[in-house]
ROGUKOL-789533 format. One record per residue (C-alpha): x, y, z; residue number from 1. Coordinates in nm, 4 decimals. Layout:
BEGIN
+----------+----------+----------+-----+
!       px !       py !       pz ! seq !
+----------+----------+----------+-----+
!        X !        Y !        Z ! NUM !
...
+----------+----------+----------+-----+
! end
This chain:
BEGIN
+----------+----------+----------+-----+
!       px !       py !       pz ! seq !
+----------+----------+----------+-----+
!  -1.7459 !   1.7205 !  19.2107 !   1 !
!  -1.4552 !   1.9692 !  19.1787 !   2 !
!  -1.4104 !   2.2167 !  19.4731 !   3 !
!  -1.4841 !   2.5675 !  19.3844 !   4 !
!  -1.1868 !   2.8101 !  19.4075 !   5 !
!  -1.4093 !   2.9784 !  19.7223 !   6 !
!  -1.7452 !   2.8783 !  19.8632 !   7 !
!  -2.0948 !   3.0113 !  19.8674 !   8 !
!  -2.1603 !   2.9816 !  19.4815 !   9 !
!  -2.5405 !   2.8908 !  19.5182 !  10 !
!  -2.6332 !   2.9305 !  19.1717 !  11 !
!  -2.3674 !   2.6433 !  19.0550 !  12 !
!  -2.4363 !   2.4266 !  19.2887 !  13 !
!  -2.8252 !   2.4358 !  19.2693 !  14 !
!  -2.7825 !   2.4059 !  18.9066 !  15 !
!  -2.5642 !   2.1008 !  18.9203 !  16 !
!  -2.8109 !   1.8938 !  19.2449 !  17 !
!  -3.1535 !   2.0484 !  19.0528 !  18 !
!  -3.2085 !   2.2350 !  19.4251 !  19 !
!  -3.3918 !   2.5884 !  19.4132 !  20 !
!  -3.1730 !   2.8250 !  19.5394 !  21 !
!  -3.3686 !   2.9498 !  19.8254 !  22 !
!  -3.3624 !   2.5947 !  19.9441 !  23 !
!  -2.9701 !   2.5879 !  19.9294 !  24 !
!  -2.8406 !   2.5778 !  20.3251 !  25 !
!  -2.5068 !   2.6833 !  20.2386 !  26 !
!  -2.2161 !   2.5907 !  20.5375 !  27 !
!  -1.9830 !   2.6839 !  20.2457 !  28 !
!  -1.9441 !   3.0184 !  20.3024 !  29 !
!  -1.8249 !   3.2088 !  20.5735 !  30 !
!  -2.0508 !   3.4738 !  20.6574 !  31 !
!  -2.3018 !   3.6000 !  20.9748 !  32 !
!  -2.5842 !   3.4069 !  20.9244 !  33 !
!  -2.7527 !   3.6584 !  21.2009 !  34 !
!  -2.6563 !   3.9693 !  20.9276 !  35 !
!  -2.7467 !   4.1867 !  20.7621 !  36 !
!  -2.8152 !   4.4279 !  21.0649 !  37 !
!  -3.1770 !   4.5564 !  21.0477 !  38 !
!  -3.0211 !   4.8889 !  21.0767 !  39 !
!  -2.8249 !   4.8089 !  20.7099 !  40 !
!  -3.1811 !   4.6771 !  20.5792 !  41 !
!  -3.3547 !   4.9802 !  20.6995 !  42 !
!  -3.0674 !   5.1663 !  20.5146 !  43 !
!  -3.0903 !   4.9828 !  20.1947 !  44 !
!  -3.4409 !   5.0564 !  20.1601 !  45 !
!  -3.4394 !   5.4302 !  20.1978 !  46 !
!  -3.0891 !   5.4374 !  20.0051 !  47 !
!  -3.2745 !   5.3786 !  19.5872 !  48 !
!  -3.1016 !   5.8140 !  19.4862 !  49 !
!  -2.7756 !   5.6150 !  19.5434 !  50 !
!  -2.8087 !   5.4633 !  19.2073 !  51 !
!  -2.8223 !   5.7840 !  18.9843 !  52 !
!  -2.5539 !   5.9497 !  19.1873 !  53 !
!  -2.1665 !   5.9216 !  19.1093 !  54 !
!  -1.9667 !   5.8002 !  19.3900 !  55 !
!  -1.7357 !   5.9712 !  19.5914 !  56 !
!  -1.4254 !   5.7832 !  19.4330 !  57 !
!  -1.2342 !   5.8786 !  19.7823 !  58 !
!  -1.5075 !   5.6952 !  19.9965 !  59 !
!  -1.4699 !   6.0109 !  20.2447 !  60 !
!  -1.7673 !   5.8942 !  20.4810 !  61 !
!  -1.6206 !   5.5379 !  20.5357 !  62 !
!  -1.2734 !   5.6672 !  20.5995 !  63 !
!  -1.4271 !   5.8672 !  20.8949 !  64 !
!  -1.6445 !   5.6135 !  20.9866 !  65 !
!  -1.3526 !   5.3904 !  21.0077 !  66 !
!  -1.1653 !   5.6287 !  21.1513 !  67 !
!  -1.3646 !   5.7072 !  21.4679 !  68 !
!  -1.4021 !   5.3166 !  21.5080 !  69 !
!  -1.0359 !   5.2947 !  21.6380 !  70 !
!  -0.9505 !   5.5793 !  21.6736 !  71 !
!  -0.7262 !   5.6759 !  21.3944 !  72 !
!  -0.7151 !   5.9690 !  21.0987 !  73 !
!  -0.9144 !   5.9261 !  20.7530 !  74 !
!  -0.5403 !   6.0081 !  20.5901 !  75 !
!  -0.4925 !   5.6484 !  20.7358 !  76 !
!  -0.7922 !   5.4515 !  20.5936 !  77 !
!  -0.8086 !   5.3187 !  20.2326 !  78 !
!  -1.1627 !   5.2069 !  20.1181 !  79 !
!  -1.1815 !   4.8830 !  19.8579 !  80 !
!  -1.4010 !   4.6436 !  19.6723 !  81 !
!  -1.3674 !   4.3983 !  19.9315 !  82 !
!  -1.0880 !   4.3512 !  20.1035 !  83 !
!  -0.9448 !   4.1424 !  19.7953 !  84 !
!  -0.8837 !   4.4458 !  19.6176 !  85 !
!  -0.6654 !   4.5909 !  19.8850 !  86 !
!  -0.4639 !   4.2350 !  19.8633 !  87 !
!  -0.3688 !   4.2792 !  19.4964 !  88 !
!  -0.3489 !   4.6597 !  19.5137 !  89 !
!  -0.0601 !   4.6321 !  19.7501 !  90 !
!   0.1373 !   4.3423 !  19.5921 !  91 !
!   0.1081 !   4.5539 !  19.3244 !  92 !
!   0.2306 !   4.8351 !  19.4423 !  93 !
!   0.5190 !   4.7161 !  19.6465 !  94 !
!   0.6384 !   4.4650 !  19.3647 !  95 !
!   0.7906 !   4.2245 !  19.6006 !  96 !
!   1.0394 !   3.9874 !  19.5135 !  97 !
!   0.9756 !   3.7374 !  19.6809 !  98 !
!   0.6579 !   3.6729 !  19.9887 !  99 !
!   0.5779 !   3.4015 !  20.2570 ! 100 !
!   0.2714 !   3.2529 !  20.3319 ! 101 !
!   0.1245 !   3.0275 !  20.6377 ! 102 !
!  -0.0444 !   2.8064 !  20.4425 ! 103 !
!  -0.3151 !   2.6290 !  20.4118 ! 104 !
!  -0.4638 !   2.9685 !  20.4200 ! 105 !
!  -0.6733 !   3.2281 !  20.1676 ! 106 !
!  -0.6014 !   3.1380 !  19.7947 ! 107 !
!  -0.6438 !   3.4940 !  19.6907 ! 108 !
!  -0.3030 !   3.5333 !  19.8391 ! 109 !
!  -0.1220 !   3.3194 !  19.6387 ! 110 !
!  -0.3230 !   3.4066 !  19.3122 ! 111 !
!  -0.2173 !   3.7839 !  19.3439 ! 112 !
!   0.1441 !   3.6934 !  19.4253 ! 113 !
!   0.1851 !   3.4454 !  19.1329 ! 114 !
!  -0.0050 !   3.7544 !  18.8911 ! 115 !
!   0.3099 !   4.0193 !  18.9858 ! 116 !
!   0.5748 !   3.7108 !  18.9694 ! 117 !
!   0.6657 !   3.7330 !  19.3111 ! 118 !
!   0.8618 !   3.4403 !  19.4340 ! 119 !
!   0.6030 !   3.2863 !  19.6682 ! 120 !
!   0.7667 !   3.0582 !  19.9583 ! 121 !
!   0.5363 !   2.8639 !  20.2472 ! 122 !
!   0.5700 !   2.7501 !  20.6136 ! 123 !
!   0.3042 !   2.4052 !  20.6131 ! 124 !
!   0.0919 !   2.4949 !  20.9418 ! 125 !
!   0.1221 !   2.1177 !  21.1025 ! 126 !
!  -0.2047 !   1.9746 !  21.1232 ! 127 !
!  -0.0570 !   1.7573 !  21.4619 ! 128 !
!  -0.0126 !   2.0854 !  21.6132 ! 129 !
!  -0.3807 !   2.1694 !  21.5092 ! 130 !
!  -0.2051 !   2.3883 !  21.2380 ! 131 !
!  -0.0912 !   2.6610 !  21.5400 ! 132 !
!   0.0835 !   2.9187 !  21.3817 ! 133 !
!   0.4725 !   2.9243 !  21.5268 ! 134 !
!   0.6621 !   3.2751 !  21.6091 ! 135 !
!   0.9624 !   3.0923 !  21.6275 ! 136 !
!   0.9061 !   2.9351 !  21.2904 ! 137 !
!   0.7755 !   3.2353 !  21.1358 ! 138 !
!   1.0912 !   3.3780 !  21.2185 ! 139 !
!   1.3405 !   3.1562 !  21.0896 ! 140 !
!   1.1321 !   3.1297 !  20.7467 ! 141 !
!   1.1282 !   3.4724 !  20.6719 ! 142 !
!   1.4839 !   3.5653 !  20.5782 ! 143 !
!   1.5210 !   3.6593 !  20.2430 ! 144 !
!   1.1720 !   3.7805 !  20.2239 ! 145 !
!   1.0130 !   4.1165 !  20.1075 ! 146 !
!   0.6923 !   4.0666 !  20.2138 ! 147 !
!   0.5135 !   3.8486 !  20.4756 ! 148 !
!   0.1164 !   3.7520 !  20.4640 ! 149 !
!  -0.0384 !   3.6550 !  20.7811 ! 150 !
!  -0.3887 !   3.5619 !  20.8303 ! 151 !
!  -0.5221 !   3.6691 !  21.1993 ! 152 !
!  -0.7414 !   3.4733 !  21.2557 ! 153 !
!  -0.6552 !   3.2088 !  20.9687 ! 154 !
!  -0.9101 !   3.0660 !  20.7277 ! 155 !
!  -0.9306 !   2.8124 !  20.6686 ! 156 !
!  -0.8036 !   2.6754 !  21.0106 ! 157 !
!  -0.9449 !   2.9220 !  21.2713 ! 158 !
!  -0.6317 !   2.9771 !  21.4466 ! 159 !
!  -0.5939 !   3.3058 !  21.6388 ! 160 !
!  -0.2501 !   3.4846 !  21.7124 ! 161 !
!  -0.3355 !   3.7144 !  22.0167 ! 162 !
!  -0.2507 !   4.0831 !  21.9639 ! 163 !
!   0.0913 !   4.0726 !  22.2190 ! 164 !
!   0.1960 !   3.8016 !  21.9922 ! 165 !
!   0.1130 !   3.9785 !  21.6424 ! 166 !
!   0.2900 !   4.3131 !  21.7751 ! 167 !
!   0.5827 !   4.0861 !  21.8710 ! 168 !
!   0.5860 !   3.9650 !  21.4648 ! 169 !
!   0.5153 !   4.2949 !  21.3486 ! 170 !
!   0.8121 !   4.4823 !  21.5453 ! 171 !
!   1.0464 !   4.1897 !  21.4498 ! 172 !
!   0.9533 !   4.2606 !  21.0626 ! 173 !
!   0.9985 !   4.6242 !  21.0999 ! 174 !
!   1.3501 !   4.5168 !  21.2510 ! 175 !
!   1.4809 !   4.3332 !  20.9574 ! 176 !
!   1.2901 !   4.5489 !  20.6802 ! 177 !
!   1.0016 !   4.3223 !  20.6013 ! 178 !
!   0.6809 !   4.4580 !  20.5326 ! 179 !
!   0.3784 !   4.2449 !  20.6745 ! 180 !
!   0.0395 !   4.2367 !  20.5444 ! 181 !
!  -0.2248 !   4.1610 !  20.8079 ! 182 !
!  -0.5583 !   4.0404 !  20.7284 ! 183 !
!  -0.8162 !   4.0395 !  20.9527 ! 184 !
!  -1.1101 !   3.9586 !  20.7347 ! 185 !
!  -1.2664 !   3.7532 !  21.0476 ! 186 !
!  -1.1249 !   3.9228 !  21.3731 ! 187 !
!  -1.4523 !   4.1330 !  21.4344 ! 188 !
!  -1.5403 !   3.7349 !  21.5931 ! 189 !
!  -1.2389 !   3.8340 !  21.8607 ! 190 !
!  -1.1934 !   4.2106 !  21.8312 ! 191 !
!  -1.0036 !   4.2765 !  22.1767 ! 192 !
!  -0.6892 !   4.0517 !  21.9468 ! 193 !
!  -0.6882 !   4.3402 !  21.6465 ! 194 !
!  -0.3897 !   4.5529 !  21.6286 ! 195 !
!  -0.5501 !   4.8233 !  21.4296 ! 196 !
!  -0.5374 !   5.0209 !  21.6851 ! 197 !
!  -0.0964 !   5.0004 !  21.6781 ! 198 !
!  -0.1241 !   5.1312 !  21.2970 ! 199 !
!   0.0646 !   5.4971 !  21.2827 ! 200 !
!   0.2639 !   5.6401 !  21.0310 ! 201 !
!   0.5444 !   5.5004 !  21.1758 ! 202 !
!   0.4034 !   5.1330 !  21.0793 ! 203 !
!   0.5933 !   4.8754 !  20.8452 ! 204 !
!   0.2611 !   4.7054 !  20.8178 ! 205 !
!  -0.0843 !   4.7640 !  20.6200 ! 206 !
!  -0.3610 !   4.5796 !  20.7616 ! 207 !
!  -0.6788 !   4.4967 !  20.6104 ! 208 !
!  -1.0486 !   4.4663 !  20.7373 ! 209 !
!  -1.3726 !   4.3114 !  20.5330 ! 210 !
!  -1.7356 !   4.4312 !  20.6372 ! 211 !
!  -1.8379 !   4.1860 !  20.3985 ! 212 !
!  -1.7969 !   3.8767 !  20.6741 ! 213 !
!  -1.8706 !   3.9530 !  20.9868 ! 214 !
!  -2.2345 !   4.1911 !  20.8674 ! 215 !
!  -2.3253 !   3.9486 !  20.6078 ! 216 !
!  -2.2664 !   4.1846 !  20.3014 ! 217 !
!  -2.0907 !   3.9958 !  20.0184 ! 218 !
!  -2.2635 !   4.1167 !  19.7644 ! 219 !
!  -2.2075 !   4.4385 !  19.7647 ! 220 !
!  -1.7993 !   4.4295 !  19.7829 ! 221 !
!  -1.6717 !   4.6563 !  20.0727 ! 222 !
!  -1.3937 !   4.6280 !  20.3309 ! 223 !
!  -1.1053 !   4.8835 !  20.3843 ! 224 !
!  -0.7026 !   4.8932 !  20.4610 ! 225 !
!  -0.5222 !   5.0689 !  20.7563 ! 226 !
!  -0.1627 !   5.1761 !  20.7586 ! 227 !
!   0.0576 !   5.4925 !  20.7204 ! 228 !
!  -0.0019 !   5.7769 !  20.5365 ! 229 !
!   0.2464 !   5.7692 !  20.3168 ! 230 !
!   0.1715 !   5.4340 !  20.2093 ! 231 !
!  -0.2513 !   5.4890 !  20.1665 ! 232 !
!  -0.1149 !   5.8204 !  19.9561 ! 233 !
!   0.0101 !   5.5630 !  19.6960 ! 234 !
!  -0.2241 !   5.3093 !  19.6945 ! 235 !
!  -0.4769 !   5.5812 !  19.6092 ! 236 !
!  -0.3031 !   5.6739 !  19.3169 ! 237 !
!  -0.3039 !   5.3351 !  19.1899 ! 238 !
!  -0.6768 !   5.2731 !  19.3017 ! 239 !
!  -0.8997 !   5.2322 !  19.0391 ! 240 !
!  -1.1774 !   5.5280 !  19.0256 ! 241 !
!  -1.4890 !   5.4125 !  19.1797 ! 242 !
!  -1.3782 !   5.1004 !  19.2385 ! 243 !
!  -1.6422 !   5.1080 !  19.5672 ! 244 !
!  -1.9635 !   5.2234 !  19.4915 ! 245 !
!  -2.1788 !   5.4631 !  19.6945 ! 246 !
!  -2.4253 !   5.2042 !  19.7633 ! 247 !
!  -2.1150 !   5.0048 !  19.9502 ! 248 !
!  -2.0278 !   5.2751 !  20.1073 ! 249 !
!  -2.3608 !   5.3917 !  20.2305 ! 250 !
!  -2.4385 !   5.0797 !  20.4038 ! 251 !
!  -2.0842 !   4.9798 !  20.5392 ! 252 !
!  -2.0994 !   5.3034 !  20.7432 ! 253 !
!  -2.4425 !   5.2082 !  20.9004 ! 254 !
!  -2.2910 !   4.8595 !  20.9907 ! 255 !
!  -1.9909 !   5.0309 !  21.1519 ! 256 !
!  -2.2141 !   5.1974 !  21.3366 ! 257 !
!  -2.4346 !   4.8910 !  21.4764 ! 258 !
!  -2.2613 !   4.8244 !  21.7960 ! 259 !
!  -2.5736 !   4.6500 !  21.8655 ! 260 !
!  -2.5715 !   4.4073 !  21.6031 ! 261 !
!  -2.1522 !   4.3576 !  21.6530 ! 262 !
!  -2.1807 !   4.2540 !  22.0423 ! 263 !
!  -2.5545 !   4.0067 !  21.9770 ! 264 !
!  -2.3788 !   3.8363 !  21.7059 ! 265 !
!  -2.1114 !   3.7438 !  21.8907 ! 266 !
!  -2.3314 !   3.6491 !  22.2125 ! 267 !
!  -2.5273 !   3.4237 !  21.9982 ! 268 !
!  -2.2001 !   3.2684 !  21.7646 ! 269 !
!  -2.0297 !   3.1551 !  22.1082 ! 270 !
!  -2.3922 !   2.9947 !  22.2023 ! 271 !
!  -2.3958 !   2.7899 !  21.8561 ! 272 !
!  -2.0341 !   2.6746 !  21.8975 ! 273 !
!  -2.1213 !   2.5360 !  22.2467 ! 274 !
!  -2.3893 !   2.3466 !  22.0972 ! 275 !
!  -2.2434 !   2.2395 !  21.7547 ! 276 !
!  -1.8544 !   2.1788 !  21.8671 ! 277 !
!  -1.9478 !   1.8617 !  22.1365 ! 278 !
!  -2.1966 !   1.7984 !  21.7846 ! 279 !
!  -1.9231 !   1.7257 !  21.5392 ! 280 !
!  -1.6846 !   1.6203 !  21.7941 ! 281 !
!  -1.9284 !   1.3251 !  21.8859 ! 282 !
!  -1.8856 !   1.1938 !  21.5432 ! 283 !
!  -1.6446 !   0.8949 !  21.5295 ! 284 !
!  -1.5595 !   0.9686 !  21.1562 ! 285 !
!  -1.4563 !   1.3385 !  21.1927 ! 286 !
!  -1.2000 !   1.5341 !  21.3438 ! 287 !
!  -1.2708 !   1.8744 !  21.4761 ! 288 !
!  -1.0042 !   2.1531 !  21.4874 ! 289 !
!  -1.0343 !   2.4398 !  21.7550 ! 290 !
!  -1.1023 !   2.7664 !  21.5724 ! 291 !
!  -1.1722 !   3.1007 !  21.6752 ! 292 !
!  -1.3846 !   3.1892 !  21.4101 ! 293 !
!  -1.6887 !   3.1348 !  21.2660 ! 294 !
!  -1.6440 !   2.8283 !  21.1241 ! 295 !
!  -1.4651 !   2.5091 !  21.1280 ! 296 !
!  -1.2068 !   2.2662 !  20.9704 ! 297 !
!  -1.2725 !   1.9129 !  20.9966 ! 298 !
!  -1.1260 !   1.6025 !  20.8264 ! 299 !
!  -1.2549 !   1.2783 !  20.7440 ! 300 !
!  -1.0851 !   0.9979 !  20.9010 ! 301 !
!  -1.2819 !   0.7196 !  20.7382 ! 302 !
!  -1.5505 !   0.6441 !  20.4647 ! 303 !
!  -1.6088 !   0.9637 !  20.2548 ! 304 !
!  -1.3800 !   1.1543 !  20.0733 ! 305 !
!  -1.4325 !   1.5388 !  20.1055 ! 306 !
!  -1.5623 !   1.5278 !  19.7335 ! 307 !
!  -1.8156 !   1.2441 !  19.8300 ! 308 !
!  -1.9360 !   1.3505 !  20.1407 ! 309 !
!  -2.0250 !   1.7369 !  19.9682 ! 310 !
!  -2.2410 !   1.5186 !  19.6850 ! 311 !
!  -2.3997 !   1.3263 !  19.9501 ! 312 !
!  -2.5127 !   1.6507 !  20.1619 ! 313 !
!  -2.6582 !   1.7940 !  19.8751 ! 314 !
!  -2.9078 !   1.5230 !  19.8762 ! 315 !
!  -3.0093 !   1.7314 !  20.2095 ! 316 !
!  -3.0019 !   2.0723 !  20.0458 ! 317 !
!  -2.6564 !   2.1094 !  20.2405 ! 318 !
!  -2.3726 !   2.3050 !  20.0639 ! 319 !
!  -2.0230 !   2.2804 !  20.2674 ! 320 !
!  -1.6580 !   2.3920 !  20.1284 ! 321 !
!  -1.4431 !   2.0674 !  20.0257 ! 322 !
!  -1.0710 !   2.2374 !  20.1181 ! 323 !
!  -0.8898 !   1.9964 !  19.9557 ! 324 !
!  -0.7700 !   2.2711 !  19.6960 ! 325 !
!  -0.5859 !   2.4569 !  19.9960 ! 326 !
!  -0.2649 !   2.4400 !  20.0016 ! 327 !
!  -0.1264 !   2.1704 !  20.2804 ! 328 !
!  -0.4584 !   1.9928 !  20.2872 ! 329 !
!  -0.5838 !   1.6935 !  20.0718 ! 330 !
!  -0.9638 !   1.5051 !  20.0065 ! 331 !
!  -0.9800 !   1.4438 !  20.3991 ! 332 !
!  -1.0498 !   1.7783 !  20.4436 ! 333 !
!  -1.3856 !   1.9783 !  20.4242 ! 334 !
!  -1.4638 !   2.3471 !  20.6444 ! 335 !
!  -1.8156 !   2.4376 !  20.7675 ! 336 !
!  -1.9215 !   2.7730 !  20.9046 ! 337 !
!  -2.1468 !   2.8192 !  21.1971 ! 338 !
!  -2.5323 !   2.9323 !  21.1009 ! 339 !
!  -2.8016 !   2.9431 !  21.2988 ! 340 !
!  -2.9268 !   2.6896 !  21.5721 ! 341 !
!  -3.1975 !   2.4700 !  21.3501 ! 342 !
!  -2.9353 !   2.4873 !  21.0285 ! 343 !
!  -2.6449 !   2.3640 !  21.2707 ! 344 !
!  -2.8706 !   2.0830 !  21.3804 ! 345 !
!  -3.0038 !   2.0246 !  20.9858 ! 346 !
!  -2.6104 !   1.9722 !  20.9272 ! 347 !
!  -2.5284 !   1.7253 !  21.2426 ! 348 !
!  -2.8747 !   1.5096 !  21.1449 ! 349 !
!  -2.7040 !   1.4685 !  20.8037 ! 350 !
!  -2.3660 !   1.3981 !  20.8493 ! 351 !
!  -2.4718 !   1.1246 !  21.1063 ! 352 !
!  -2.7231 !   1.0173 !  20.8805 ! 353 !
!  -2.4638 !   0.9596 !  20.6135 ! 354 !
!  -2.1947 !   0.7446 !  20.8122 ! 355 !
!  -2.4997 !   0.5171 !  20.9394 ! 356 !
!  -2.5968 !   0.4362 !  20.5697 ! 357 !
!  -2.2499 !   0.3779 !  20.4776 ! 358 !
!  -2.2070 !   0.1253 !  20.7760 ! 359 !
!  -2.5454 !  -0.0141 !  20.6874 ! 360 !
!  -2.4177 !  -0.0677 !  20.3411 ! 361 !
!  -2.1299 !  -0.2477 !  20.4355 ! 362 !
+----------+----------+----------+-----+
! end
C-alpha cells in the first residue's frame, strides 16, 4: 500500500478495502472532528444565491474579518485557496535562490520550491530530541539562504516554538536579510503562541493561516496570508482572479466569527488527548511523540511496518497517514489525528487488537 502524498483521500481508500465511504473512520487527516461550527452549517444552508453570483476576486469581507480578528488593516490580509496557494504564490513571487526547510515537515513545501528551481537545503529535526526544533541550529543553517520555511506548530511532528522564541527567529532573519515564511496552518490549537499579531509593514516575514483545519472546512479551499503592505500589493497582482470563491468566503467569515466554537473545541481536544495519549503510550510496540496539535506521530518499534499496520486497520474501517514519505522519516513511522472520544477508543481497540494477533501468530 503506497502512502498518499497527503491524507484523508476517502474515496481511494474505500475503493481499494471495498469499505463505503461513510463507514471510513479516517485518523489520516488532520482536521476538527467537532467542526463544522453549527453557525457555518446554518450559513451554508441559507447561502444557495452564492452560486449564481461572481465573486468578489479581492475577498473584501474576509480581509476585514481577518482583520478585526488581530487587530490589523485589510491592506495587510491576502485571501487564498487554502493556504497552499499562498505557499506557491510567494515562492513564486520572491524567486528565491535557494530556501531551508525543518524537515520532516509539509511536502507542499518542498514541491513548490523544487517547481521555481529553488535550491532547497534541510536541517533533519532529531527524532532523539523528539524532533524539537533548535534556534541555535536554525541559525547556523541558514547562511546563504533567501528564504526560510518554518512550520509553527510542525506537522507532522507537533512541535510548538512559543511566540518569544519565533519573534527571536524572525528579528534574527530580518537582521541578515532573510525572508521567513511562517505557517501556522494548526496554531488556532495554541493561539496565545501566534505572532500575527507582530505583522506590520515593517515585517520581513509573511505568515500564513488555514480555516480549513482547525473549522473542519477542506472542501471548500480557504485560508489567508498576513504581512506588509507592500508585499500583499504584489501578491495580488500575481493572484489568480477568483481563485477563492464566494461560497469560501461566505462561510470562512462566519467561522471567524464563532468564538464559541474556537474556545469548546479546544476544551474538548485537550480532554481527548488526556484520554488517548496514556492510550497509545500504554502500547509496548509504539512510541508516542509529544505534540501540540491535533494529532500525533508515532513509530513502530516492532512487528508492523507503517505500510502493514495501515492495511491491517482497514480491516476495522480505520484510515491513518503512513509518514514514511516525509522527509527524515522511514516505514516505522505512521501520524494519527485526534477525533472524537468513541473513534479514539475504535482506534486504541484496534491497534491492540493487532499486536495480540501478531504475538498469537508467532
Amino acid at each position: 500500500m503506497k502512502p498518499s502524498l497527503h491524507g484523508g483521500n476517502v474515496r481511494e481508500f474505500a475503493k481499494q478495502f471495498g469499505v463505503p465511504e461513510p463507514e471510513v473512520v479516517d485518523f489520516s487527516v488532520n482536521t476538527n472532528p467537532w467542526g463544522p461550527p453549527e453557525s457555518v452549517l446554518e450559513c451554508y444552508r441559507y447561502a444557495a444565491h452564492l452560486l449564481s453570483t461572481y465573486p468578489d476576486p479581492e475577498s473584501g469581507l474576509l480581509k476585514r474579518e481577518v482583520a478585526r480578528h488581530f487587530p490589523l488593516w485589510p491592506e495587510n490580509v491576502i485571501a487564498g485557496n487554502g493556504s497552499t496557494e499562498l505557499i506557491y504564490l510567494l515562492i513564486q513571487l520572491l524567486k528565491p535562490r535557494s530556501a531551508l526547510l525543518l524537515e520532516p515537515s509539509f511536502l507542499e513545501y518542498r514541491r513548490a520550491l523544487n517547481l521555481q528551481g529553488v535550491q532547497v537545503r534541510s536541517v533533519r529535526l532529531p527524532e532523539k530530541n523528539n524532533f524539537a526544533i533548535s534556534l541555535q541550529e536554525i541559525l547556523n543553517a541558514v547562511r546563504g539562504v533567501d528564504l526560510f520555511i518554518l512550520a509553527n506548530p510542525n506537522n507532522p511532528t507537533g512541535n510548538l516554538l512559543g511566540e518569544r522564541e519565533v519573534l527571536q527567529v524572525l528579528e534574527e532573519m530580518k537582521r541578515r536579510g532573510i525572508f521567513t515564511l511562517v505557517d501556522e496552518a494548526f496554531i488556532d490549537w495554541a493561539p496565545a503562541d501566534s505572532v500575527a499579531p507582530a505583522i506590520n509593514d515593517g515585517s520581513y516575514f509573511f505568515l500564513i493561516r488555514s480555516l480549513t483545519k482547525f473549522f473542519n472546512l477542506p472542501g471548500i479551499r480557504i485560508g489567508y496570508g498576513l504581512g506588509p503592505r507592500r508585499l500583499i500589493e504584489r501578491l495580488e497582482q500575481q493572484k489568480i482572479t477568483w481563485s477563492v470563491n464566494g461560497l469560501a468566503e461566505a462561510l470562512g467569515v462566519e467561522a471567524l466569527r464563532d468564538r464559541d466554537f474556537q474556545e469548546e473545541s479546544r476544551k474538548r481536544l485537550a480532554a481527548e488527548k488526556e484520554f488517548l495519549s496514556p492510550a497509545l503510550a500504554a502500547i509496548p510496540e509504539l512510541k508516542l511523540f509529544p505534540s501540540a496539535a491535533n494529532f500525533y506521530l508515532l513509530k513502530l518499534r516492532a512487528g508492523f511496518d507503517a505500510a502493514k499496520l495501515a492495511m491491517r486497520l482497514a480491516d476495522d474501517k480505520i484510515m491513518v497517514r503512513d509518514a514514511s514519505n516525509f522527509a527524515g522519516l522511514d516505514n516505522q513511522f505512521f501520524r494519527v489525528s485526534i477525533r472524537a472520544r468513541y473513534e479514539n477508543q475504535l482506534l486504541v481497540q484496534a491497534l491492540r487488537a493487532a499486536w495480540q494477533e501478531r504475538h498469537d501468530a508467532r
